[in-house]
N, CA, C and O of each residue as an XYZ file, in Angstrom:
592
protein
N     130.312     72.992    145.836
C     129.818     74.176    145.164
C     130.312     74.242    143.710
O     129.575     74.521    142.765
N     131.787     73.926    143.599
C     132.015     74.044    142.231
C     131.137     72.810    141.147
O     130.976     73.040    139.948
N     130.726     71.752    141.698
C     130.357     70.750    140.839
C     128.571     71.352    140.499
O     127.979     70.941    139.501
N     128.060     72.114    141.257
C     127.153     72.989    140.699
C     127.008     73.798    140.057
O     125.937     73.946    139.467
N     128.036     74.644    139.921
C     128.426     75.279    139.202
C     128.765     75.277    137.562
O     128.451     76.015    136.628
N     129.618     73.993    137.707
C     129.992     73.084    136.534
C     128.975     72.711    135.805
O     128.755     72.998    134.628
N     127.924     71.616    137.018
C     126.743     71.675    136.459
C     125.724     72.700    135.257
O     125.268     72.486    134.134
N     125.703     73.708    136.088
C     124.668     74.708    135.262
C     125.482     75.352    134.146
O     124.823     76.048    133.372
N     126.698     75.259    133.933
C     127.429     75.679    132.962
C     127.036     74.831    131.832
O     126.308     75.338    130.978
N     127.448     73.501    131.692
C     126.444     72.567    131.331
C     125.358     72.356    130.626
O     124.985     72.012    129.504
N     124.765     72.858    132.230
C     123.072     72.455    131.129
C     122.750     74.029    130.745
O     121.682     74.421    130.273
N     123.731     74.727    131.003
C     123.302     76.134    130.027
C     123.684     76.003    128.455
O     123.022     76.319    127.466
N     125.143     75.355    128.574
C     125.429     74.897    126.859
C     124.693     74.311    126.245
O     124.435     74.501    125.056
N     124.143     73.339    127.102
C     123.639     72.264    125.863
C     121.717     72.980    126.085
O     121.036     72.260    125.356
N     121.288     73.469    126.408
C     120.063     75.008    126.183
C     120.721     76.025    125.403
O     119.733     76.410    124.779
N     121.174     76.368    125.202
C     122.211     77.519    123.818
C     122.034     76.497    122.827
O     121.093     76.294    122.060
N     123.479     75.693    123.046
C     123.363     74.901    121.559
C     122.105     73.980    121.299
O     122.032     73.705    120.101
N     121.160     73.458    122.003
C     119.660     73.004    121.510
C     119.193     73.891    120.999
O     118.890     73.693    119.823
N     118.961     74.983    121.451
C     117.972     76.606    120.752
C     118.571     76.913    119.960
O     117.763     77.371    119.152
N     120.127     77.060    119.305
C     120.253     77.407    118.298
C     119.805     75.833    116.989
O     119.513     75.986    115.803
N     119.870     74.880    117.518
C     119.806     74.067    116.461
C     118.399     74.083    116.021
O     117.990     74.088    114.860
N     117.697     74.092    117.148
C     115.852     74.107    116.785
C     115.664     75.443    115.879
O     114.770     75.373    115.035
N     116.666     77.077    115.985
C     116.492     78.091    115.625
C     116.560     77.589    114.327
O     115.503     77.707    113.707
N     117.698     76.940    113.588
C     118.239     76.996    112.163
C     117.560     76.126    111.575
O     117.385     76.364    110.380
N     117.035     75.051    112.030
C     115.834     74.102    111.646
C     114.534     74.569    111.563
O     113.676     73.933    110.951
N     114.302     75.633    112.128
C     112.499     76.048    112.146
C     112.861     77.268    110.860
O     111.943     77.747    110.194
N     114.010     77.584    110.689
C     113.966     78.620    110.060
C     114.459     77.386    108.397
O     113.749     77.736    107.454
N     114.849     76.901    108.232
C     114.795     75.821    107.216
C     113.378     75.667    106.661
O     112.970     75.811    105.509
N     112.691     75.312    107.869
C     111.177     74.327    107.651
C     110.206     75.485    107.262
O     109.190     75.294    106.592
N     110.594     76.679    107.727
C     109.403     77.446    107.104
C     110.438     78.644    106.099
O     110.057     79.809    106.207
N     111.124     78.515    105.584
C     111.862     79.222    104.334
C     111.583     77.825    103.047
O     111.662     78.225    101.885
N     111.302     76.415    103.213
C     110.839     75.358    102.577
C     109.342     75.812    102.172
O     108.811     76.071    101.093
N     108.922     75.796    103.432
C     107.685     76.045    103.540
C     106.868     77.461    102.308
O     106.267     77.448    101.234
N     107.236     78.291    103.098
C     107.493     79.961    102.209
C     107.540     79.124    100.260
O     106.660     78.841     99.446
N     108.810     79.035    100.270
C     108.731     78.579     99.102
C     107.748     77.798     98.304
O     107.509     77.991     97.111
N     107.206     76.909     99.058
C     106.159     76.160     98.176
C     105.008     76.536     98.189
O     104.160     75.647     98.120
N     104.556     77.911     98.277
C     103.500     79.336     98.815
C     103.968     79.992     97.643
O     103.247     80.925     97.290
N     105.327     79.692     96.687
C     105.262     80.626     96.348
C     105.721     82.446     97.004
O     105.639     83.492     96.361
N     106.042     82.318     97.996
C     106.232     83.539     99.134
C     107.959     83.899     98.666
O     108.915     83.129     98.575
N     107.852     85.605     98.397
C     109.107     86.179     97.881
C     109.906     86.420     98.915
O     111.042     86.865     98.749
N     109.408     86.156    100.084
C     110.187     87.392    101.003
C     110.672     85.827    102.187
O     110.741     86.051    103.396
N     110.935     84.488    101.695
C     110.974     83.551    102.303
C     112.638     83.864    103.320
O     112.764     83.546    104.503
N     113.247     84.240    102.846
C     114.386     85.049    103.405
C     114.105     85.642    105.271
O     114.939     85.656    106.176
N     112.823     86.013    105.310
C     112.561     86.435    106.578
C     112.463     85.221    107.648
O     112.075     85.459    108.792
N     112.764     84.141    107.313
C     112.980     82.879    108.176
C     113.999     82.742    109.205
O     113.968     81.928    110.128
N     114.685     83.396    109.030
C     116.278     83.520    109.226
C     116.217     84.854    110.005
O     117.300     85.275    110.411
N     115.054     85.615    110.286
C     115.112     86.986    111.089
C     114.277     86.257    111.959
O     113.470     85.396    111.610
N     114.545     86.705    113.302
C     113.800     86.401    114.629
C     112.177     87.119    114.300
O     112.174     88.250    113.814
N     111.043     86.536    114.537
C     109.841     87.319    114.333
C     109.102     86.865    113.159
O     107.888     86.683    113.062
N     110.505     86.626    111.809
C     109.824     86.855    110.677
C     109.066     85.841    110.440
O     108.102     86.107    109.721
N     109.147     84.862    110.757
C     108.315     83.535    110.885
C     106.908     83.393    111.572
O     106.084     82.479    111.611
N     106.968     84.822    112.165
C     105.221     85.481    112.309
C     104.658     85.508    110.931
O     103.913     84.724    110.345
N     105.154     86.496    110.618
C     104.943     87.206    109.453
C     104.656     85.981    108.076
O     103.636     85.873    107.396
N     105.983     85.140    107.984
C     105.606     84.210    106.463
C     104.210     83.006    107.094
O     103.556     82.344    106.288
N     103.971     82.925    108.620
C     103.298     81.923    108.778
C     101.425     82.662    108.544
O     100.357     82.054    108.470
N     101.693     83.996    108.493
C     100.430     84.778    107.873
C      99.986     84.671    106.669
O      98.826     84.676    106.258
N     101.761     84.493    105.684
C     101.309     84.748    104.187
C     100.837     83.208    104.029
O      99.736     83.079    103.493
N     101.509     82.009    104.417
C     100.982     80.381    103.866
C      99.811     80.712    104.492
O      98.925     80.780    103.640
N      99.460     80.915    105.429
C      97.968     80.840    106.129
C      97.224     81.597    105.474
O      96.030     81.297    105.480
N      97.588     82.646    104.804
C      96.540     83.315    104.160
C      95.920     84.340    105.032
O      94.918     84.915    104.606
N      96.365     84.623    106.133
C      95.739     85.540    107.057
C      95.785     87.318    106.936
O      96.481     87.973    106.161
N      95.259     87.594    107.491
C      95.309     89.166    107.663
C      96.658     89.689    108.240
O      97.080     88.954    109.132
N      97.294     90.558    108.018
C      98.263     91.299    108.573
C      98.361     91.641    109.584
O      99.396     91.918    110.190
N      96.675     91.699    110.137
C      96.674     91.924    111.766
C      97.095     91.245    112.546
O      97.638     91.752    113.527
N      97.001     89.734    112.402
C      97.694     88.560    112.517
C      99.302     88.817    112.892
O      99.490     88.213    113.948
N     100.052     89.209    112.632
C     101.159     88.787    112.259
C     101.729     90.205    113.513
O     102.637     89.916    114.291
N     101.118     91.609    113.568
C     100.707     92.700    114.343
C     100.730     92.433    115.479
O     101.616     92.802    116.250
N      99.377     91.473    115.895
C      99.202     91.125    117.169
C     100.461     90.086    117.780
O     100.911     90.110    118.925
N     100.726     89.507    117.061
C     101.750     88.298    117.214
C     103.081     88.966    117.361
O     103.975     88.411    117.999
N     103.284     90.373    116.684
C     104.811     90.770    117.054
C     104.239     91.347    118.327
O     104.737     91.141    119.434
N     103.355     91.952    118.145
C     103.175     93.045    119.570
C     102.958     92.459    120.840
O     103.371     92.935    121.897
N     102.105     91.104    120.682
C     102.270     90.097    121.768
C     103.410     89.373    122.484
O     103.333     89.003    123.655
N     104.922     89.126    121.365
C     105.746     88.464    121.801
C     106.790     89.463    122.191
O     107.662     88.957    122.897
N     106.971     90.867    121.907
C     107.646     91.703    122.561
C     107.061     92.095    123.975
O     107.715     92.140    125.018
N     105.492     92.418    123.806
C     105.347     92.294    125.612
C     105.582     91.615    125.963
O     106.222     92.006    126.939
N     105.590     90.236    125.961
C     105.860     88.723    126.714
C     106.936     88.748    127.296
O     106.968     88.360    128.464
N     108.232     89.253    126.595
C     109.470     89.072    126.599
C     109.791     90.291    127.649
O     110.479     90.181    128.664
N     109.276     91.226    127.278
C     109.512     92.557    128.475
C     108.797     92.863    130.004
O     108.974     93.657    130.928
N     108.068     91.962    129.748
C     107.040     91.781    130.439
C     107.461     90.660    131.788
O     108.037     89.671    131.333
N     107.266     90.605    133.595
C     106.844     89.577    134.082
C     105.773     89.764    134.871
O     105.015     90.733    134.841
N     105.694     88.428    135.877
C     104.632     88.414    136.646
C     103.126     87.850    135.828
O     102.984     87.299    134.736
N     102.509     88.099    136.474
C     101.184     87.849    135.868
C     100.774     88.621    134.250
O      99.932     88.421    133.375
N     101.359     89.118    134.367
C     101.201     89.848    132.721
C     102.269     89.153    131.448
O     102.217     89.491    130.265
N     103.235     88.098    132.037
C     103.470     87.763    131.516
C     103.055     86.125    131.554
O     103.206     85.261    130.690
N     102.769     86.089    132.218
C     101.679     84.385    132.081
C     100.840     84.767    131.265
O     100.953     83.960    130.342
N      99.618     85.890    130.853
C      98.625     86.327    130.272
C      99.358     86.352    128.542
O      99.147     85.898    127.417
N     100.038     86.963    129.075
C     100.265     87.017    127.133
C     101.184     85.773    127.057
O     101.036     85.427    125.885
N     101.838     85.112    127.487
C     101.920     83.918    127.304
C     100.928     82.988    126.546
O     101.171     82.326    125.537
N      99.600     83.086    127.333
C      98.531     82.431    126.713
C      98.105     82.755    125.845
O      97.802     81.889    125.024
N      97.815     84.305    125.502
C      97.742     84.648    124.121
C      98.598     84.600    122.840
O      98.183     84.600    121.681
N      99.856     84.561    123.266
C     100.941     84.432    121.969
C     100.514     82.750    121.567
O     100.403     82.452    120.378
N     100.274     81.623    122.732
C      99.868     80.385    122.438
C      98.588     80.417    121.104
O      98.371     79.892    120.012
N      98.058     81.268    121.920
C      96.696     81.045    121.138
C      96.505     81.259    119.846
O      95.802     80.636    119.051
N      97.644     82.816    119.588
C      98.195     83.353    118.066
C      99.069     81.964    117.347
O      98.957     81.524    116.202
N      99.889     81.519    118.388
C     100.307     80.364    117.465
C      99.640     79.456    116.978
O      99.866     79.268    115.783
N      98.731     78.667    117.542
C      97.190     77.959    117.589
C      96.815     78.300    116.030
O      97.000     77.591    115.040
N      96.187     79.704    116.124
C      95.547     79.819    114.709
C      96.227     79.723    113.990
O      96.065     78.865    113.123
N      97.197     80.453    113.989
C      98.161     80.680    112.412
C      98.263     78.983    111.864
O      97.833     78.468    110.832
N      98.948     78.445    112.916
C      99.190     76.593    112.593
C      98.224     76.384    111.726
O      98.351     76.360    110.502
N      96.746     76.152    112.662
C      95.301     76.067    112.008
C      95.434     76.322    110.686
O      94.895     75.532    109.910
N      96.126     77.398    110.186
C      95.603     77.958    108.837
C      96.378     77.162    107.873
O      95.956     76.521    106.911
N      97.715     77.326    108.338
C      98.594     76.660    107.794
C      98.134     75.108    107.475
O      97.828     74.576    106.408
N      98.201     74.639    108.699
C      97.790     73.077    108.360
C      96.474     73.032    107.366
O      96.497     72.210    106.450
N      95.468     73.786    107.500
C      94.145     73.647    106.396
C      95.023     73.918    104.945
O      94.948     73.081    104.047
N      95.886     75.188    104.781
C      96.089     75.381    103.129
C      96.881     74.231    102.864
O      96.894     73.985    101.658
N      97.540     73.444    103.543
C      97.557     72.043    102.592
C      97.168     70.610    103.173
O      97.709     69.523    103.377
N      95.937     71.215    103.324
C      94.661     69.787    103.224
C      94.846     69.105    104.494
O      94.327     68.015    104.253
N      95.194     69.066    105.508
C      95.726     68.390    106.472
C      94.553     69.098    107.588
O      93.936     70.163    107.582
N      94.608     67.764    108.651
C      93.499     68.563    109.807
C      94.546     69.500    110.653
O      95.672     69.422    111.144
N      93.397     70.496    110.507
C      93.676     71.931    110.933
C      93.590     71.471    112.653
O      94.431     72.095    113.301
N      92.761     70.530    113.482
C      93.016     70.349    114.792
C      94.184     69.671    115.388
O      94.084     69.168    116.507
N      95.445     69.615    114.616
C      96.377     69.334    114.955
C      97.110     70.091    115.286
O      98.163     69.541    115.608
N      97.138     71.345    115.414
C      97.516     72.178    115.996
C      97.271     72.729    117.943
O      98.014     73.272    118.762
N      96.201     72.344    117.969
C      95.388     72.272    119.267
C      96.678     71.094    120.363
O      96.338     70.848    121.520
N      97.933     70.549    119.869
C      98.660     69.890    120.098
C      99.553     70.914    120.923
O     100.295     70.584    121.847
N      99.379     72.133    120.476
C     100.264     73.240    121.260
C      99.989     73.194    122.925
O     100.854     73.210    123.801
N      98.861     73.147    123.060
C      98.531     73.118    124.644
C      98.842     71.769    125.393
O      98.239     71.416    126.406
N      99.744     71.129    124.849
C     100.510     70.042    125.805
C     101.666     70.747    125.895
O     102.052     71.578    125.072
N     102.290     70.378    127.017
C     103.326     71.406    127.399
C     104.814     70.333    126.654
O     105.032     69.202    127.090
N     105.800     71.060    125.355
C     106.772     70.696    124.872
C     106.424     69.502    123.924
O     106.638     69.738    122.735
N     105.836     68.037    124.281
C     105.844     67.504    123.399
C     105.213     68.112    122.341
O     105.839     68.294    121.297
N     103.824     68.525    122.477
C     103.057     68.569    121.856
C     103.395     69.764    120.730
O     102.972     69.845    119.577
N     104.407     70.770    121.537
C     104.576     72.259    120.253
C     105.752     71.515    118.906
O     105.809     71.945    117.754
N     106.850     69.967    119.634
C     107.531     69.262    118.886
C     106.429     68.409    117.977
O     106.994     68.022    116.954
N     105.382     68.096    118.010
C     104.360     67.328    117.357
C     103.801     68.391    116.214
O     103.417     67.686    115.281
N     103.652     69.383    115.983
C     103.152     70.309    115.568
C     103.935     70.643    114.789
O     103.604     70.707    113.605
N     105.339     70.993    115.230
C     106.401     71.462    114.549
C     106.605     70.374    113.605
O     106.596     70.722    112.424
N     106.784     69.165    113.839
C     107.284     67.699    112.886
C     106.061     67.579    111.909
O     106.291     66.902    110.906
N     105.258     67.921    111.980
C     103.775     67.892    111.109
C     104.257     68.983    109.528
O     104.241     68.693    108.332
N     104.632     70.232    110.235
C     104.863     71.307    109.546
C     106.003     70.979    108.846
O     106.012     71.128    107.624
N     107.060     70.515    109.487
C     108.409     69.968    108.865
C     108.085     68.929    107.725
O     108.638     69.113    106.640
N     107.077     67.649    107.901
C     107.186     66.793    107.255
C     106.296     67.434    105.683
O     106.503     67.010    104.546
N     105.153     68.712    106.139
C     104.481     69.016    105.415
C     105.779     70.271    104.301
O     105.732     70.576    103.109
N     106.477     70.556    105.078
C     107.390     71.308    104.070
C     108.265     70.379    103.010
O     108.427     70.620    101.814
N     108.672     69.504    103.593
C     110.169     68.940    102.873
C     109.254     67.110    102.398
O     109.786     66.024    102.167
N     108.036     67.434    102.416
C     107.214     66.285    101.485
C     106.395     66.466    100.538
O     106.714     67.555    100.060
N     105.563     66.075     99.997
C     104.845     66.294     98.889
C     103.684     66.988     98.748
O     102.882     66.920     97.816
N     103.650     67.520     99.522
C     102.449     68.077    100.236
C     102.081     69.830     99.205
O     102.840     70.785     99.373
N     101.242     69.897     98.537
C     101.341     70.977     97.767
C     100.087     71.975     98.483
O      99.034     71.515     98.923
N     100.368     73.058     98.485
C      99.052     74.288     98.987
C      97.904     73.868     97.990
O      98.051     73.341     96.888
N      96.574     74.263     98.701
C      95.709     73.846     98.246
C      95.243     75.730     97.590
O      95.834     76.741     97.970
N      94.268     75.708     96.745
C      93.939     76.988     96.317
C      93.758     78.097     97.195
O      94.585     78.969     97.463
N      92.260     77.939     97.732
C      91.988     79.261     98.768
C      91.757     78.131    100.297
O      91.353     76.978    100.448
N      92.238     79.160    101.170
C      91.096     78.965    102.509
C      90.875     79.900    103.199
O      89.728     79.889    103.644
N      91.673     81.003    103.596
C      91.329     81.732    104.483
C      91.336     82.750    103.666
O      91.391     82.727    102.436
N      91.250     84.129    104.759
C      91.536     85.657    104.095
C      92.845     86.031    103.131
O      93.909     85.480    103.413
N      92.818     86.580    102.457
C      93.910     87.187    101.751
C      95.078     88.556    102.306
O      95.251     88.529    103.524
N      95.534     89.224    101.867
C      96.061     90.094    102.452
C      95.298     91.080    101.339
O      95.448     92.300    101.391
């Protein structure tokens, strides 16, 4: 019993310390990101959520965007059972577009995002796209989507 125990102690640390390292890295890649947008408020990288919010302003999206996406991931989180499988799929789907937008304002195919619906590799494929598109040469293109 104790070596199970031990166990899940374990693989609970190294799930803490993975999530915080992916936390301080996603919040890197899109405060990079933010910045080369031009985006003042790139600072919100580093707040849980806010990375809704700056992945609206590079995308160019509506505010509703960013609305549905907080209001979706607080039910998710408060939420179980079948209501939380449901908005599960929808917070996916909010992530889906925003990517989309993102990946179009700097020139890149926007169906690389559609990579989200493989389960883990695919949200790490997506993420390394965005990473390589922040901290490379990769400059925003003028318009594509809505404005705020």
């Amino acid at each position: 019993m104790e070596e199970l125990v031990l166990f899940f102690m374990g693989f609970l640390l190294v799930v803490l310390v993975g999530g915080l390292i992916f936390y301080v890295v996603n919040a890197m890649v899109y405060v990079r990101l933010s910045k080369k947008c031009n985006e003042e408020n790139y600072w919100l990288a580093w707040i849980p959520f806010g990375v809704y919010y700056l992945s609206t302003r590079v995308g160019r999206l509506d505010i509703k965007v960013f609305i549905a996406s907080l209001i979706t991931s607080i039910a998710f989180i408060l939420s179980d059972g079948l209501t939380n499988m449901i908005l599960g799929v929808v917070l996916i789907g909010l992530i889906i577009y925003m990517d989309r937008y993102i990946l179009r304002c700097f020139g890149k195919n926007s169906n690389l995002a559609y990579f989200h619906l493989i389960p883990v590799l695919g949200s790490f494929v997506v993420f390394v796209v965005i990473a390589v598109i922040a901290f490379g040469e990769s400059k925003p293109l003028d318009w594509v989507g809505e404005t705020f």
